[in-house]
C-alpha positions in Angstrom: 0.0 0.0 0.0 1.3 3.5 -0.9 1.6 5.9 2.1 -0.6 9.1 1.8 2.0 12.5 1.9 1.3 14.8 4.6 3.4 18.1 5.3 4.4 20.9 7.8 5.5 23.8 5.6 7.7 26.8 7.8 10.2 28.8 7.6 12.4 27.7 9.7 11.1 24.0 10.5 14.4 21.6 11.5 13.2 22.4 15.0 9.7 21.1 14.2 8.5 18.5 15.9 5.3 17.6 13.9 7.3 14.7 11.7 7.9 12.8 14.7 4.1 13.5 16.2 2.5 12.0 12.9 4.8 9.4 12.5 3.6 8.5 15.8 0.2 9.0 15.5 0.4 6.8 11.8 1.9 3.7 13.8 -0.4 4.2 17.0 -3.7 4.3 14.4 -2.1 1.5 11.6 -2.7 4.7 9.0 -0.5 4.7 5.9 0.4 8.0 6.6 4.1 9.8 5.5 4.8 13.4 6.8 7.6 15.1 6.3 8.8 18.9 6.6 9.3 21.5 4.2 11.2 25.1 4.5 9.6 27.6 2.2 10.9 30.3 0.6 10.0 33.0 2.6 8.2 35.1 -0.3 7.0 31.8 -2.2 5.0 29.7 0.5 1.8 29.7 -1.7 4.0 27.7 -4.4 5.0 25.5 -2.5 1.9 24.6 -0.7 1.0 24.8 -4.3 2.9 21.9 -5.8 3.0 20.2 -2.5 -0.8 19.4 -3.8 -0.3 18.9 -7.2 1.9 16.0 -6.8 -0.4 14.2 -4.2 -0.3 15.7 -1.3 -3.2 14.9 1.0 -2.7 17.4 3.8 -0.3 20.3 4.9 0.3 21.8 8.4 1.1 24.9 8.7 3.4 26.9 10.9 5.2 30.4 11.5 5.2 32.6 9.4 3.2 31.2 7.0 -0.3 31.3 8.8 -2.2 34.3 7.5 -0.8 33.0 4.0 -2.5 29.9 4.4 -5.8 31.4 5.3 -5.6 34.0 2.6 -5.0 31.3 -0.1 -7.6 29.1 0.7 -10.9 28.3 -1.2 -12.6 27.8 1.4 -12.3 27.9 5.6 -13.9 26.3 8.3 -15.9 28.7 11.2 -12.5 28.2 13.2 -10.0 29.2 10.8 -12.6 32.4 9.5 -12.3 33.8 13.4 -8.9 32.9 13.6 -7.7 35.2 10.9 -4.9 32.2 10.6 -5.0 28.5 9.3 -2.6 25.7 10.3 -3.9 23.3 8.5 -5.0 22.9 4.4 -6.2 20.1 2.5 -9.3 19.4 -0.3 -12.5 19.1 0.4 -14.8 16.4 -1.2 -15.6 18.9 -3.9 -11.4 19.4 -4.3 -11.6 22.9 -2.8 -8.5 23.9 -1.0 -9.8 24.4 2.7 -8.1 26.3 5.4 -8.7 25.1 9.4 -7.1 26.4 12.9 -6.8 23.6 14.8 -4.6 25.5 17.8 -7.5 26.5 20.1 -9.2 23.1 20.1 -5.6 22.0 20.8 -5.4 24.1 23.4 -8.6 23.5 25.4 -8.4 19.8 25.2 -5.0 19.8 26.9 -6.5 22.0 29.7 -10.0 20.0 29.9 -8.9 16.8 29.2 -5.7 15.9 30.5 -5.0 18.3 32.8 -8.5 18.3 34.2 -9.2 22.6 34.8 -12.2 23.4 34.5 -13.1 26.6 32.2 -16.7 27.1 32.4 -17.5 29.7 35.0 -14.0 30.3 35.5 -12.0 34.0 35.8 -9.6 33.6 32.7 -6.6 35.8 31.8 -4.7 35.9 28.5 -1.9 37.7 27.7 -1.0 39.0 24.3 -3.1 40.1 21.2 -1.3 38.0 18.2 -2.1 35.2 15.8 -1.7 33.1 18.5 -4.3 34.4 21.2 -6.8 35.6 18.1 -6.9 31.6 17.2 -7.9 30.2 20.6 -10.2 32.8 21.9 -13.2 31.4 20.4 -12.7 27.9 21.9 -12.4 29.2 25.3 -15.9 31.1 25.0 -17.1 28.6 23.7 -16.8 26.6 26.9 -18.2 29.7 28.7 -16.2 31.2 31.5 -17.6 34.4 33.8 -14.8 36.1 31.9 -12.2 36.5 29.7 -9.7 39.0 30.3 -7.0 40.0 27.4 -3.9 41.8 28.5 -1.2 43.5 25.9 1.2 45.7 26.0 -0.6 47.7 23.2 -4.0 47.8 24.8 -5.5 49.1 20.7 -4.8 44.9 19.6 -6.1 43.2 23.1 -9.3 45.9 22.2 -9.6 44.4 18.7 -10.0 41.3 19.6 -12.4 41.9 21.9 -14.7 43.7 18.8 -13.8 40.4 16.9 -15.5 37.9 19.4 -17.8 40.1 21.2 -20.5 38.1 19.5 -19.0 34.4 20.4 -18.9 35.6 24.2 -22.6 35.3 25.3 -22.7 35.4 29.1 -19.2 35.6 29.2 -17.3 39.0 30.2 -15.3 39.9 27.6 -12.3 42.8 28.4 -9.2 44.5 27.2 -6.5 45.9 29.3 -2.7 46.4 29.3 -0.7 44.2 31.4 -0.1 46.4 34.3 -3.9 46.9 35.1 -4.7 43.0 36.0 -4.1 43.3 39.8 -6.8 40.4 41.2 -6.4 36.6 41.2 -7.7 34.6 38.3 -8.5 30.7 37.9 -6.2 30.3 34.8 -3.8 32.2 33.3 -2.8 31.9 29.7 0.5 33.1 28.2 0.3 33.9 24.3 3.4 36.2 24.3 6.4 34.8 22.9 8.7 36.6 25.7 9.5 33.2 27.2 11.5 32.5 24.1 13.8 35.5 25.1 13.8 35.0 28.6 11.3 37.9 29.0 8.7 38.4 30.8 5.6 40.4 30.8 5.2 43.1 33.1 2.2 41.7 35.4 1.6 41.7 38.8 2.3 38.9 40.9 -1.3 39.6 42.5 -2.8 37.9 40.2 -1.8 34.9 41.0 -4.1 32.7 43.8 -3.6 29.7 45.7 -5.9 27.8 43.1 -4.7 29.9 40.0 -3.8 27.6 36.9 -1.2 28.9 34.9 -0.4 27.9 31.3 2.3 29.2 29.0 1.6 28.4 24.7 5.5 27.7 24.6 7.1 24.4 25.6 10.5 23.7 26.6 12.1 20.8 28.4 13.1 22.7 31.2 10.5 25.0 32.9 9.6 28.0 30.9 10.1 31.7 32.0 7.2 32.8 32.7 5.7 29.0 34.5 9.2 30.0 36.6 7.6 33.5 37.6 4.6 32.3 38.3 6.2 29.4 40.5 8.2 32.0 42.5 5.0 34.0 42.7 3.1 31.1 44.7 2.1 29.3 41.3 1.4 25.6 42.2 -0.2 24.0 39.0 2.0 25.5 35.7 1.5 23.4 32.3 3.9 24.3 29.2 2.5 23.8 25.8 3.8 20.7 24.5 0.4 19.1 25.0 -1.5 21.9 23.2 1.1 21.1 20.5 0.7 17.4 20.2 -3.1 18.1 20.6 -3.5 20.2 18.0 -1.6 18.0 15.7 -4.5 15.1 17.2 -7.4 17.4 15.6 -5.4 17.8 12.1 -4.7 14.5 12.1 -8.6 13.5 12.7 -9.5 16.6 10.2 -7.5 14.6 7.2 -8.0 11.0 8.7 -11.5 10.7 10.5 -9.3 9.2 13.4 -8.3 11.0 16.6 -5.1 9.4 18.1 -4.5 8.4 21.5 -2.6 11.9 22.4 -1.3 10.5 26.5 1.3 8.0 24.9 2.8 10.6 22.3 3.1 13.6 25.0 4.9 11.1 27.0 7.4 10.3 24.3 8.3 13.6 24.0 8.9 14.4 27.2 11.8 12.0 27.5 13.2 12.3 24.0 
């Protein structure tokens, strides 16, 4: 049986760890699946993605910086990926039409519901940044309806955009914008979508909002604790979660996006940890 050909186009992508994730997944699941990594020109990824399809791919993942490039040459794109402003993930339709998802927020909430057990509905919820990142997993947290949402930026004119873009997905939910000095109460989960930890930076919050029960998340991952999951530690943090399992999770959904099987995600997150 010929494998299917499956892709994660960047720029750069050694570092990637999304080959190893399907490969994975395609052995777990028995699917003839064969993914591989492409670097893209920087000012050509839509001919690459291009002939990626035209000799047989079946499925492309999509990473920095090529998101907004994805969405934009899509025929088609799911609700997710149309709020997101961003797709990670492209493939044809039954009617051959190139269609753009987002799979990052579903990724995101099902490592916090599912395997780490917090509990978003009702709960006080902080974010931090105003990027591609945060603008593609806002709408899955409403969607599981916390009392409020709460996005913090250092340019409070984004975090205030975003809140225009979902005001209608929030329902009961509060829905704010703020810069990050203003936050001084506790919240039940706190999300980091800044890329500081990469530099070692932090944003400028208060420790206050940290609680005895606060959950605290950062988007990164890293194998040792990240900067900020270090702050909030110091800070009287007890639960912090990096975002390897958002990572593997979101590679799950793409996964049962092309396939129409969800992998067992526990074993894979596992593997990772140790490599």
């Amino acid at each position: 049986m010929t494998n299917d050909l499956y892709a994660v186009v960047g720029n750069p992508i050694s570092h990637s760890k999304s080959p190893r994730i399907h490969s994975l997944f395609a052995r777990q699941t028995g699917e003839p699946v064969e993914y591989t990594a492409i670097q893209a020109p920087l000012d050509d990824f839509a001919g690459t993605a291009r002939h990626f399809f035209a000799r047989g791919g079946k499925g492309l993942n999509v990473t920095v910086p090529f998101k907004e490039q994805a969405w934009q040459m899509a025929d088609r794109r799911t609700e997710r990926a149309e709020k997101a402003g961003a797709a990670n993930t492209l493939y044809h339709d039954s009617e051959g039409l190139l269609t753009a998802d987002n799979t990052d927020g579903a990724g995101l909430v099902r490592d916090l519901v599912s395997n780490h057990g917090v509990t978003l509905t009702g709960a006080r919820i902080l974010v931090l940044g105003a990027g591609g990142a945060v603008r593609g997993v806002i709408g899955p947290l409403l969607a599981h309806g916390p009392a409020s949402l709460t996005i913090a930026n250092r340019t409070v004119a984004r975090a205030e955009a975003l809140v225009t873009l979902f005001r209608g997905d929030a329902g009961e939910t509060r829905l704010q914008a703020c810069g990050f000095g203003q936050p001084d109460q506790p919240f039940d989960l706190i999300i980091n979508g800044t890329s500081a930890s990469l530099q070692g930076d932090l944003p400028p919050l208060s420790p206050t909002v940290i609680g005895a029960g606060t959950v605290v998340y950062d988007m990164m991952y890293s194998l040792q604790t990240t900067t900020f999951n270090q702050w909030a530690l110091d800070h009287g943090g007890t639960r912090v979660f990096d975002g390897l399992g958002m990572l593997v999770e979101q590679a799950a959904e793409a996964f049962l996006v092309w396939r129409g099987v969800r992998p067992d995600t526990a074993p894979v997150i596992d593997e990772l940890r140790t490599d």
